[in-house]
C-alpha positions as CSV (number, residue, x, y, z in Angstrom):
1,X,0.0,0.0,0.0
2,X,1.3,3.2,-0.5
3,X,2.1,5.4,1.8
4,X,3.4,9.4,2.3
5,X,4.8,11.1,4.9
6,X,5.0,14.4,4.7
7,X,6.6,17.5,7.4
8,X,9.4,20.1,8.1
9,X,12.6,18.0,8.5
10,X,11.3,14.7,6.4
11,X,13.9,13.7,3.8
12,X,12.3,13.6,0.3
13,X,13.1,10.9,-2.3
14,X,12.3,11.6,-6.4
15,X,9.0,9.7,-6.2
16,X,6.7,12.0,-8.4
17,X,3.6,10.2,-8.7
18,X,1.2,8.7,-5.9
19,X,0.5,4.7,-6.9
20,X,1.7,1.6,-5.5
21,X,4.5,0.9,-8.2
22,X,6.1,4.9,-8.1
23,X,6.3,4.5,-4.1
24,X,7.4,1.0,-4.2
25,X,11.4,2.7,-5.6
26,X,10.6,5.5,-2.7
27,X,12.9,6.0,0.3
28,X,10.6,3.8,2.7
29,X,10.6,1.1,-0.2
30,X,9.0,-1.6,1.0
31,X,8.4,-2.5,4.9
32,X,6.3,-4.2,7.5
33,X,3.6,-3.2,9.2
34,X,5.4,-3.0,12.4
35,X,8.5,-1.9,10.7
36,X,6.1,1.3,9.6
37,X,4.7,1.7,12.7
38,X,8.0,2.2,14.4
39,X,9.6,4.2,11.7
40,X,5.9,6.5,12.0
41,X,6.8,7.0,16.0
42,X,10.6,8.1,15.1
43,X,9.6,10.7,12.8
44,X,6.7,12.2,15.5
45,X,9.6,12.4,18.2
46,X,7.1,10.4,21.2
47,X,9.3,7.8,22.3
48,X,12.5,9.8,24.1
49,X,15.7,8.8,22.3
């Protein structure tokens, strides 16, 4: 499924067009669920490092 996130400080990758086989060569490639989930939590800063 593909998926964007977006925000000040979020590295951007040269994917140019929103569907499953653009994103799938996008910086998050593909990952788990969990893997996501995780990765999602780093990037809002709510776990203390």
């Amino acid at each position: 499924m593909p998926i964007v996130i977006s925000g000040p400080g979020i590295r951007q990758d040269k994917v140019e067009h929103y569907d499953e086989i653009s994103c799938a060569e996008g910086a998050i490639n593909r990952i788990k669920g969990r893997e996501f989930v995780w990765t999602l939590i780093d990037y809002l800063e709510v776990v203390p490092k």
